[in-house]
C-alpha positions as a Markdown table, in Angstrom:
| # | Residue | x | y | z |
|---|---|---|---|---|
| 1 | Unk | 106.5 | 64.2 | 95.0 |
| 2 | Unk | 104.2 | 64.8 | 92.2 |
| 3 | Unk | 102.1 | 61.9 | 93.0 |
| 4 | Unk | 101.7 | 63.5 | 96.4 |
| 5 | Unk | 100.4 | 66.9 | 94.6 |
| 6 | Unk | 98.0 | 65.2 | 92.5 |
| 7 | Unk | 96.3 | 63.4 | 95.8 |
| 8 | Unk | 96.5 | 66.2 | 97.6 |
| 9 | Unk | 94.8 | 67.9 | 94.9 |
| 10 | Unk | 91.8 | 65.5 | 94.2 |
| 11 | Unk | 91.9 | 65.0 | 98.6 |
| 12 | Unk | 91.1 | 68.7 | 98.6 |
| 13 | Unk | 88.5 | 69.1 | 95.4 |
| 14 | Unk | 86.6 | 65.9 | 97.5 |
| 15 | Unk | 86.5 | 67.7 | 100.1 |
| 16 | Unk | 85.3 | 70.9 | 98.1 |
| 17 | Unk | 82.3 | 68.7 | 96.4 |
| 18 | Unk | 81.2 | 67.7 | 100.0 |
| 19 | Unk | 80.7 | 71.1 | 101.3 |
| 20 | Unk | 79.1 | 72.5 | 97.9 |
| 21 | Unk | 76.7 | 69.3 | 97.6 |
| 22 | Unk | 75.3 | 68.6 | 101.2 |
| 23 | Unk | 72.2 | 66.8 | 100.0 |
| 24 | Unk | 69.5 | 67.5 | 102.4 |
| 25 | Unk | 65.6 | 66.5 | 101.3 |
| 26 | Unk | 67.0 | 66.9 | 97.5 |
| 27 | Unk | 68.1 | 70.5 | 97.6 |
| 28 | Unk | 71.6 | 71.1 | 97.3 |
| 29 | Unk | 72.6 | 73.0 | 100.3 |
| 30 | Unk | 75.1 | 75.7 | 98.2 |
| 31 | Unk | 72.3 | 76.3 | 96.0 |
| 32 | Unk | 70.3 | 77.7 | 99.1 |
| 33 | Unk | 73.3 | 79.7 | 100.2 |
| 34 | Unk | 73.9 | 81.0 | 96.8 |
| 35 | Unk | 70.2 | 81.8 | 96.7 |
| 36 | Unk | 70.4 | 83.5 | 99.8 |
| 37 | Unk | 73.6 | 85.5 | 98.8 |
| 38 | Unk | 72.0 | 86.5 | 96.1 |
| 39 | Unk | 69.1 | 87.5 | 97.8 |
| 40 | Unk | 70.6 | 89.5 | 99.9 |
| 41 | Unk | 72.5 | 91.3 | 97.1 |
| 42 | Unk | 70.0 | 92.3 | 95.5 |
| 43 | Unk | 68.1 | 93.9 | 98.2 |
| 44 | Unk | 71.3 | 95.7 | 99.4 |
| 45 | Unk | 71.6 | 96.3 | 95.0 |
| 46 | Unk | 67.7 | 98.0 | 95.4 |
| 47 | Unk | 68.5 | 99.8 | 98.6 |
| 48 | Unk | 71.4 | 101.4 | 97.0 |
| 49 | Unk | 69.5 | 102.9 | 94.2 |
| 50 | Unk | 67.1 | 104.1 | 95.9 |
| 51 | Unk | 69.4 | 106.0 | 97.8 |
| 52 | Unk | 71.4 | 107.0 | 94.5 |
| 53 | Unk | 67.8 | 108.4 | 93.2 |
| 54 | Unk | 67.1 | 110.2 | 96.1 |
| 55 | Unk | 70.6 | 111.7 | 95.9 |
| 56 | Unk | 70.3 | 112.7 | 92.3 |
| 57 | Unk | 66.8 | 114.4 | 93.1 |
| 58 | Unk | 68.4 | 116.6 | 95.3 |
| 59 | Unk | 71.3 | 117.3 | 93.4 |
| 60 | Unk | 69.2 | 118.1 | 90.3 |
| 61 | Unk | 68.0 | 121.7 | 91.5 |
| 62 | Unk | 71.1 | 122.1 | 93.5 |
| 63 | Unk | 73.2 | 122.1 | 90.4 |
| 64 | Unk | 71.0 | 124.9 | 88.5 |
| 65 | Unk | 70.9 | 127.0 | 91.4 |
| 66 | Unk | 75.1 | 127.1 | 92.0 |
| 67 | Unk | 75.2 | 127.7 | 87.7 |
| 68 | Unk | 72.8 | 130.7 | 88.7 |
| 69 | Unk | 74.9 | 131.7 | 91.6 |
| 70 | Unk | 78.0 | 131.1 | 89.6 |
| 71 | Unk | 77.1 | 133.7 | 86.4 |
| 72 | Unk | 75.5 | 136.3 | 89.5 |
| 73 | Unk | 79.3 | 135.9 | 91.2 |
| 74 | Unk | 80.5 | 136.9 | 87.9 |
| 75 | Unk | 78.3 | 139.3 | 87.2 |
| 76 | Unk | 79.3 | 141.0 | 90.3 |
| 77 | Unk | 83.0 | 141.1 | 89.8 |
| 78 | Unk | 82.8 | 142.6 | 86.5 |
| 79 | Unk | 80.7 | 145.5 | 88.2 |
| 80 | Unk | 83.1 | 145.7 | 91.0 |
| 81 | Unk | 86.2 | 146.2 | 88.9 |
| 82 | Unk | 84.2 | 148.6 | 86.8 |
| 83 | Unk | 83.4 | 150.5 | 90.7 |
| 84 | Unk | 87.3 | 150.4 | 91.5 |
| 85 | Unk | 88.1 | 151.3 | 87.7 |
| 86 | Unk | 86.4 | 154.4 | 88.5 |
| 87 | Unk | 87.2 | 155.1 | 92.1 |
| 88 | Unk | 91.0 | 154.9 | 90.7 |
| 89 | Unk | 91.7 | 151.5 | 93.2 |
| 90 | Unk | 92.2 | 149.1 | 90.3 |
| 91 | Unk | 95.7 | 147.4 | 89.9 |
């Protein structure tokens, strides 16, 4: 039984080596597809942060604009509780 294991095992690690070396005008045939992977992960790698950068630039002034908004809200309800203070409508 283990006998069988261990020639099923090397069976299946031949039959690994095959399909990563297909020699083919002396370029290994996975190196090519792992170039082309690679290739094409890089791209998808640059398109991504280009994408990211354009994100950030539009978050940038985005972000300083709602901290504006944000201290003008507050702003606002202090003055409105001082109005309702006065008008005898606070709680």
């Amino acid at each position: 039984m283990v006998q069988n294991g261990f020639t099923e095992q090397k069976k299946e690690f031949t039959e690994f080596k095959t399909e990563m070396y297909d020699f083919r005008d002396d370029v290994m045939e996975f190196e090519k597809k792992t170039n082309i992977t690679l290739l094409n992960l890089d791209s998808h790698a640059q398109e991504t942060n280009k994408r990211l950068d354009s994100v950030e630039k539009i978050l940038g002034p985005l972000l300083q604009v709602s901290g504006v908004m944000e201290k003008e809200i507050r702003s606002l309800n202090i003055r409105v509780e001082r109005l309702e203070k006065q008008a005898g409508l606070a709680k």
